[in-house]
LOGU-938808 format. One record per atom (N, C-alpha, C, CB): residue number from 0; residue in one letter; x, y, z. Coordinates in Angstrom, 1 decimal. Glycine has a CB too. Layout:
BEGIN
num  residu  u  v  w
NUM  a  X  Y  Z
...
This chain:
BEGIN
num  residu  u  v  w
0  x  10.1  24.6  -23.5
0  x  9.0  24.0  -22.9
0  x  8.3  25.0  -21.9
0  x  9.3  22.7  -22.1
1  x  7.3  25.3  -22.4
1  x  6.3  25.7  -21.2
1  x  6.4  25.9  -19.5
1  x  5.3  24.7  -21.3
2  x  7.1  26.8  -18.6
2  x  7.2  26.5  -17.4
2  x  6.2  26.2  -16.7
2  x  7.7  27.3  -16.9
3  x  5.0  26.1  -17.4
3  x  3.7  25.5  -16.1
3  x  4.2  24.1  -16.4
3  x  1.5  25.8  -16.5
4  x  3.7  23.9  -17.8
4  x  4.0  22.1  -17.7
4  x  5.1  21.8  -17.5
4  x  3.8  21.2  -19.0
5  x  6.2  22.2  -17.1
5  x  7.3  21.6  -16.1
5  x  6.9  21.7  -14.4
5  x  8.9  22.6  -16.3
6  x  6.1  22.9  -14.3
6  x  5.8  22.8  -13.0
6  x  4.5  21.7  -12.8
6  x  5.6  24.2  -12.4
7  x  3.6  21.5  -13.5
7  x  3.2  20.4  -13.6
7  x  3.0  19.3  -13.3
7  x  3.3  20.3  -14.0
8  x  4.3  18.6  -14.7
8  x  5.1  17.8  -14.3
8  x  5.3  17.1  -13.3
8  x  5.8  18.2  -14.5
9  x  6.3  17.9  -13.0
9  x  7.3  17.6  -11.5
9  x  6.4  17.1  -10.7
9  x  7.9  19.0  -10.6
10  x  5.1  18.3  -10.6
10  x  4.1  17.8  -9.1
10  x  3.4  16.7  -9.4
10  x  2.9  18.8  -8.4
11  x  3.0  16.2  -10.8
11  x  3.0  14.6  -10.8
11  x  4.2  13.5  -10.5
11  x  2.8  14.3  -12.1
12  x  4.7  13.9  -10.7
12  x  5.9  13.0  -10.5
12  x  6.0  12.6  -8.7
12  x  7.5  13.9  -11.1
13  x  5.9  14.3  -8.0
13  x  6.1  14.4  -6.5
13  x  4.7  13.4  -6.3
13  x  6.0  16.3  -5.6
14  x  3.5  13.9  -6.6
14  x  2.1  12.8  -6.3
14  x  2.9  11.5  -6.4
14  x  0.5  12.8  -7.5
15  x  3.1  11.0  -8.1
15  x  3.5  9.5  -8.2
15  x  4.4  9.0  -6.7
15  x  4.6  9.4  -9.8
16  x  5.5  9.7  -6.8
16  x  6.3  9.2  -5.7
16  x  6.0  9.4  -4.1
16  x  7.4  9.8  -5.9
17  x  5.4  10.2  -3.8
17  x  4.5  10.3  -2.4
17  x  3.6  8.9  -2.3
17  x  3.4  11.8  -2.3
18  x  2.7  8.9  -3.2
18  x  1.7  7.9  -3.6
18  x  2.2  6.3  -3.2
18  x  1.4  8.0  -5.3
19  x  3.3  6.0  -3.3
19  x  4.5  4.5  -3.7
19  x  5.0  4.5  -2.8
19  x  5.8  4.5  -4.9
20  x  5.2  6.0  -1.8
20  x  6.0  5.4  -0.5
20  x  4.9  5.1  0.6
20  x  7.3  6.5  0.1
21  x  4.2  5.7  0.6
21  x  3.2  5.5  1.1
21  x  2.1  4.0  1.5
21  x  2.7  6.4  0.4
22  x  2.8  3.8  0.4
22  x  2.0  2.4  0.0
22  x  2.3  1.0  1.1
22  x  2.7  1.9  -1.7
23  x  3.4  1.0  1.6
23  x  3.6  0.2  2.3
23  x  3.4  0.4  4.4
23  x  4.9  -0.1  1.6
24  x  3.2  1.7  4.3
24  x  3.1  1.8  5.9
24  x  2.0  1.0  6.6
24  x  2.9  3.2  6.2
25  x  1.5  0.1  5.8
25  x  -0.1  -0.5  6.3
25  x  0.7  -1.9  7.0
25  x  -1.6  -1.0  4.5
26  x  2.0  -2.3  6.3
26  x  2.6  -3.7  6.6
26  x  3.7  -3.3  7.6
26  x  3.2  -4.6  5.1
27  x  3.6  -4.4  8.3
27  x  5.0  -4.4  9.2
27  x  5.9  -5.3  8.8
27  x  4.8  -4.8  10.6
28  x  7.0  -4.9  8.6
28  x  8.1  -5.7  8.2
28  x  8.9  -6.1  8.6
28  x  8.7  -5.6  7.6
29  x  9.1  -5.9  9.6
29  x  9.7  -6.2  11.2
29  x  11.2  -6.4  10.4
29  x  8.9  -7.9  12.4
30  x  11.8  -5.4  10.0
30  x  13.5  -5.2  9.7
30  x  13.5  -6.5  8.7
30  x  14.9  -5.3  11.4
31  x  12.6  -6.4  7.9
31  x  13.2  -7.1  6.5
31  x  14.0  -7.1  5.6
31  x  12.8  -7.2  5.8
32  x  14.4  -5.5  5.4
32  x  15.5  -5.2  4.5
32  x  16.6  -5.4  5.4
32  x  15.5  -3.8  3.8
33  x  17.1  -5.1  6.7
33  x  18.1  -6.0  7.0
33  x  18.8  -7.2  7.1
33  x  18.0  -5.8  7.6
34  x  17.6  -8.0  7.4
34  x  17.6  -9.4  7.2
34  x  18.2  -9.9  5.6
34  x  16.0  -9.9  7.6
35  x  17.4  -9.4  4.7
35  x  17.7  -9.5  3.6
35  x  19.3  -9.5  3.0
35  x  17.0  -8.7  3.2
36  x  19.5  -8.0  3.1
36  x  21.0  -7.9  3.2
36  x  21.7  -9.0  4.0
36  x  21.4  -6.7  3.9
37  x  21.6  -9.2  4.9
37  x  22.4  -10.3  5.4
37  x  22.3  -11.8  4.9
37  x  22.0  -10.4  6.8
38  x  21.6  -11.6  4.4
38  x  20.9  -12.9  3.4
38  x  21.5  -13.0  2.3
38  x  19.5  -12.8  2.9
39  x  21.8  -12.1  1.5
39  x  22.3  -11.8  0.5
39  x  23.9  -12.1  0.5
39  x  21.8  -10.5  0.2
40  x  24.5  -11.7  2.0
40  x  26.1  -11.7  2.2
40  x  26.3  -12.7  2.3
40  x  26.7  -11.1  3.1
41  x  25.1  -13.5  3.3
41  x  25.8  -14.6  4.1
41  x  25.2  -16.1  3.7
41  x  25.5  -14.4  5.6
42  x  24.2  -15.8  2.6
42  x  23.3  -17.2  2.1
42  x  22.5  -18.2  3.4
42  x  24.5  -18.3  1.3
43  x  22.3  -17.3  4.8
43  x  22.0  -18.1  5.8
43  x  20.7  -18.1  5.4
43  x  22.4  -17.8  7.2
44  x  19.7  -19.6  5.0
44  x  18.4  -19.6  4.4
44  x  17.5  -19.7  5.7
44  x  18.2  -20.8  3.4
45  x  17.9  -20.0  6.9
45  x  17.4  -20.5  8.3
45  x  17.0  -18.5  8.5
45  x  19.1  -21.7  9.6
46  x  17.7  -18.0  8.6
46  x  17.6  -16.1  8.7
46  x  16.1  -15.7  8.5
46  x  18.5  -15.3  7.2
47  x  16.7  -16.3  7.3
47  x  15.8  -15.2  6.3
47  x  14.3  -16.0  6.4
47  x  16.6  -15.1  4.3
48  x  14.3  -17.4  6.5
48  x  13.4  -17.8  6.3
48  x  12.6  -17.7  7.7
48  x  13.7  -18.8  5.5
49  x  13.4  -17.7  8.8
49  x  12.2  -17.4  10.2
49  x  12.0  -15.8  9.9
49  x  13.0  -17.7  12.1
50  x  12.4  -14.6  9.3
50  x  12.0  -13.4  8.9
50  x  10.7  -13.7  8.7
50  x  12.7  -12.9  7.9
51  x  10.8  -14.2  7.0
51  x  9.7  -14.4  6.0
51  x  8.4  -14.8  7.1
51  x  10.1  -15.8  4.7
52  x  9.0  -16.0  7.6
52  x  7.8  -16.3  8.4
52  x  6.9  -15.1  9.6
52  x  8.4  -17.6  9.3
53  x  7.7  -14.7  9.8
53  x  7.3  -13.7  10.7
53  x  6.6  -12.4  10.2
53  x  8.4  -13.3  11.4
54  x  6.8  -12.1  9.2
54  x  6.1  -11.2  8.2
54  x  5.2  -11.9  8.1
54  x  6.7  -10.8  7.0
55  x  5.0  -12.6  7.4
55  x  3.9  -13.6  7.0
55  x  2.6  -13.8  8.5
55  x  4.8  -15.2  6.7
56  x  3.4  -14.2  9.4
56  x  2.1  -14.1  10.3
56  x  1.9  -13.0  11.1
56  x  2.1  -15.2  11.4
57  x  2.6  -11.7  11.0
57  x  2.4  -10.5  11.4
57  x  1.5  -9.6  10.7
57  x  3.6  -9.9  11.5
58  x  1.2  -10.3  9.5
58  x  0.7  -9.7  8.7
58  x  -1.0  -10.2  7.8
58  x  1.7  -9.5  8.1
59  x  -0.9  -10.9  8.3
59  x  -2.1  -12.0  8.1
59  x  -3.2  -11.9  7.3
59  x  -2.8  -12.3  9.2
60  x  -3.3  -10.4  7.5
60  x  -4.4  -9.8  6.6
60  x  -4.4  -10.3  4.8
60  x  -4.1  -8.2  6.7
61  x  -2.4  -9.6  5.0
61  x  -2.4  -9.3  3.6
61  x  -0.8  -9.1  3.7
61  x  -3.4  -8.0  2.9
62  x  -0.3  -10.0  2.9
62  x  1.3  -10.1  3.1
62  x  1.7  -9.0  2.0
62  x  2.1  -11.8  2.8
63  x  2.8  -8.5  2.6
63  x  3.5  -7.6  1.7
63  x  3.9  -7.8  0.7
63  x  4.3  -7.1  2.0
64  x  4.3  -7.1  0.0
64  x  4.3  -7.8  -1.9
64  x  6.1  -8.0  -1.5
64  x  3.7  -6.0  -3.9
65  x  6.1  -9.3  -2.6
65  x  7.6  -9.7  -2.8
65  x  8.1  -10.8  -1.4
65  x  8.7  -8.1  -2.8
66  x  7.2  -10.3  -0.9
66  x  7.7  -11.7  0.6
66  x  7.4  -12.9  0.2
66  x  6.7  -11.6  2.2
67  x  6.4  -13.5  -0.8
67  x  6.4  -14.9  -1.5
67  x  7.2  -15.1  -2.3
67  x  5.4  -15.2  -2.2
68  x  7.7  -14.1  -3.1
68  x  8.9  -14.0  -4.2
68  x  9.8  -14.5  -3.6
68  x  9.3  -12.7  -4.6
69  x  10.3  -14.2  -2.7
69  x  11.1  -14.0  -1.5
69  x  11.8  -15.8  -1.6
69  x  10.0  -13.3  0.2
70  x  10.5  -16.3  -0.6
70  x  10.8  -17.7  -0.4
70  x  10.4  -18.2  -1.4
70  x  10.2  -18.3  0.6
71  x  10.4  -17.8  -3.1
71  x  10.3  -19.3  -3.7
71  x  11.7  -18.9  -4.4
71  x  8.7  -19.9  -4.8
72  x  12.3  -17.3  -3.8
72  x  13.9  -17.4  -4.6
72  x  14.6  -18.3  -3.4
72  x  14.9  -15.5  -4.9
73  x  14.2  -18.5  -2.2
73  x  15.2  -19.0  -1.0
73  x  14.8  -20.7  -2.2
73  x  14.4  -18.7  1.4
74  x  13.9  -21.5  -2.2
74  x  14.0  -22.7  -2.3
74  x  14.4  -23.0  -3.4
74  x  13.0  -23.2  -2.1
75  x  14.6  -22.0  -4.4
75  x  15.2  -22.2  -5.9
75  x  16.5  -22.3  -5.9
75  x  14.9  -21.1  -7.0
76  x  16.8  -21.4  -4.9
76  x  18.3  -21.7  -4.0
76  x  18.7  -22.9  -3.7
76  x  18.4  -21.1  -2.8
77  x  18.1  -23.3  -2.8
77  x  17.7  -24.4  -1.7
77  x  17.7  -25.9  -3.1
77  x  15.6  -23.7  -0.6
78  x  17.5  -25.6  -4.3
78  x  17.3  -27.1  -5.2
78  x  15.7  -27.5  -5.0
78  x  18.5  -28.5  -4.5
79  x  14.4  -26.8  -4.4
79  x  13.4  -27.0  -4.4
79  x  12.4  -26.7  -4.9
79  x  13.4  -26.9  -3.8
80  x  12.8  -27.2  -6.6
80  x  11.8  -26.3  -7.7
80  x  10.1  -25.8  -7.0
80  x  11.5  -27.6  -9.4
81  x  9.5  -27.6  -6.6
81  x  8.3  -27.7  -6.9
81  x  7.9  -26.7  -5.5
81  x  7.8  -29.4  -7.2
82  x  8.2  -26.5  -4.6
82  x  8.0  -25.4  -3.2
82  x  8.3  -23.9  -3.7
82  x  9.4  -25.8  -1.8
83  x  9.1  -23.6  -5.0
83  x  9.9  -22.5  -5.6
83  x  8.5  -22.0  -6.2
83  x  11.3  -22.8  -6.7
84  x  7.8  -23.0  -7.1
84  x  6.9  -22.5  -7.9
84  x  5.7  -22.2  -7.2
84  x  6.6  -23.3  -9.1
85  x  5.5  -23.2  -6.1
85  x  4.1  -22.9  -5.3
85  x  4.6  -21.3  -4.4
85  x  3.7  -24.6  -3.9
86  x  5.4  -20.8  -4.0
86  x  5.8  -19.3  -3.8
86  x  5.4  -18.8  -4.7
86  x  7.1  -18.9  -3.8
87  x  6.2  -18.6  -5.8
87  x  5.8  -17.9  -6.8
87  x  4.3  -17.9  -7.2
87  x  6.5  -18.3  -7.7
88  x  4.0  -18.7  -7.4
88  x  1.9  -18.7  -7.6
88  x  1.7  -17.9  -6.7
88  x  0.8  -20.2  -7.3
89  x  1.8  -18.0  -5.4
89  x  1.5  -17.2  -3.9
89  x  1.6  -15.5  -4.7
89  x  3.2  -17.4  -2.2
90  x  2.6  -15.6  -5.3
90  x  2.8  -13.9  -5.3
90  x  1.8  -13.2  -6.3
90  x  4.5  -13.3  -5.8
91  x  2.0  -14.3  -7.4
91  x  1.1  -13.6  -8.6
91  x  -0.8  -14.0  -7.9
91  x  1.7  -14.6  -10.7
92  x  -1.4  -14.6  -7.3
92  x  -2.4  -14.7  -6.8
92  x  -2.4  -13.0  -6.1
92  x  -2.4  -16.0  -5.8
93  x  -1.9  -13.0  -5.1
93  x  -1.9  -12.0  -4.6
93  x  -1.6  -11.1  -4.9
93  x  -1.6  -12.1  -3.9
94  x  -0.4  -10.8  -5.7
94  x  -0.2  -9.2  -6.4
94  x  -0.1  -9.7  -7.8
94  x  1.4  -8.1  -5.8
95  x  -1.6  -9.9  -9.1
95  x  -1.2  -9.9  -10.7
95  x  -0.4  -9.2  -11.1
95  x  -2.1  -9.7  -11.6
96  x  -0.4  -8.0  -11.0
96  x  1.1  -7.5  -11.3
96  x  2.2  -7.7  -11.6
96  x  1.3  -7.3  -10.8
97  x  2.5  -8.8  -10.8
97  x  3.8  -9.3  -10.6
97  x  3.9  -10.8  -11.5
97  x  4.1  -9.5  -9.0
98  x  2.8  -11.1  -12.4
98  x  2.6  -12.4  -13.2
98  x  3.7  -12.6  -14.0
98  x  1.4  -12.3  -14.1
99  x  4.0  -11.4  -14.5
99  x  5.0  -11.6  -15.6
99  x  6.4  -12.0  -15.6
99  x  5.0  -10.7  -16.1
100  x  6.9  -11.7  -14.3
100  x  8.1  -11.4  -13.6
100  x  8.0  -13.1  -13.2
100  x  8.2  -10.0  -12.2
101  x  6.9  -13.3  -12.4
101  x  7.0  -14.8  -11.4
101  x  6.7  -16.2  -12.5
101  x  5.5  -14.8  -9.8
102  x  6.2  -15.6  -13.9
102  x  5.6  -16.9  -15.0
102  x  7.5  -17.2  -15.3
102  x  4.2  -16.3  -16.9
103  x  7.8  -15.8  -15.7
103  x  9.6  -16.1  -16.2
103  x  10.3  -16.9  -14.9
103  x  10.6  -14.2  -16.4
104  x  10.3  -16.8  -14.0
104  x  10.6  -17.4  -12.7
104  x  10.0  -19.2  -13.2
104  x  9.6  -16.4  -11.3
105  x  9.2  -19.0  -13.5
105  x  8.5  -20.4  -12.9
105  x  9.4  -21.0  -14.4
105  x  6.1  -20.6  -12.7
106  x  9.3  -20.2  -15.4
106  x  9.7  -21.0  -16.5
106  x  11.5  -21.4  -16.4
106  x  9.3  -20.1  -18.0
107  x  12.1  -20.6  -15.6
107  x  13.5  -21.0  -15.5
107  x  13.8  -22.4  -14.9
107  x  14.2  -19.9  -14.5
108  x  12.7  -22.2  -13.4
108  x  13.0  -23.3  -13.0
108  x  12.7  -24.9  -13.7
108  x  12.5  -23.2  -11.8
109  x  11.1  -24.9  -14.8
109  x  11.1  -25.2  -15.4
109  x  12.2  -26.0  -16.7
109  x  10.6  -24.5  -15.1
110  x  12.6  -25.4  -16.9
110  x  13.4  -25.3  -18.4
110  x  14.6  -26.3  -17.1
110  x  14.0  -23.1  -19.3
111  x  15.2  -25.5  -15.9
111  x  16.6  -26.4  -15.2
111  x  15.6  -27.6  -15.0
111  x  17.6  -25.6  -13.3
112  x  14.6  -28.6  -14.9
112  x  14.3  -29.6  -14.3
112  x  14.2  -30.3  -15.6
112  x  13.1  -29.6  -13.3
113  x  14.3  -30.4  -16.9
113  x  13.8  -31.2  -17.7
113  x  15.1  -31.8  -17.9
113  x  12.9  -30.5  -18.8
């Protein structure tokens, strides 16, 4: 292979990945991935879910992607399909992107209620 198009390459790749981290310094997340983790160990839904909230109104503009996700996995948890799917809509409204991932979501809970 060609050493330019490896060097190329690469510096696409360095753009792609500069580009992605970048992406989130607009939101405050006020130690979400901590919370999370602890969430994850400890299943405390009361945690995580005054977090969520706090993101949510810290951020008002425009909530960070996955923070709806977030709370309709806490209430899917929680045995709260129909609050699970109104999350999930939240996310794919706001980030389409993520349609495909949150329709499979909606269809799980789906499919457990019938």
């Amino acid at each position: 292979m060609n050493s330019h198009l490896i060097k190329i390459i690469l510096c696409l790749f360095g753009l792609f990945f500069a580009a992605c981290s970048a992406k989130y310094e607009n939101y405050n997340l006020d130690g979400y991935s901590e919370s999370f983790y602890s969430f994850e160990k400890s299943v405390n839904f009361d945690e995580i879910t005054e977090k969520l909230d706090q993101i949510i109104e810290n951020n008002e503009n425009r909530v960070p992607p996955g923070i709806y996700a977030q709370y309709g996995y806490i209430f899917s948890r929680k045995n709260e399909p129909v609050r699970a799917i109104e999350y999930f809509q939240k996310e794919m409204e706001l980030y389409p992107e993520s349609s495909v991932f949150m329709k499979r979501l909606i269809e799980q809970i789906n499919k457990g209620n019938q």
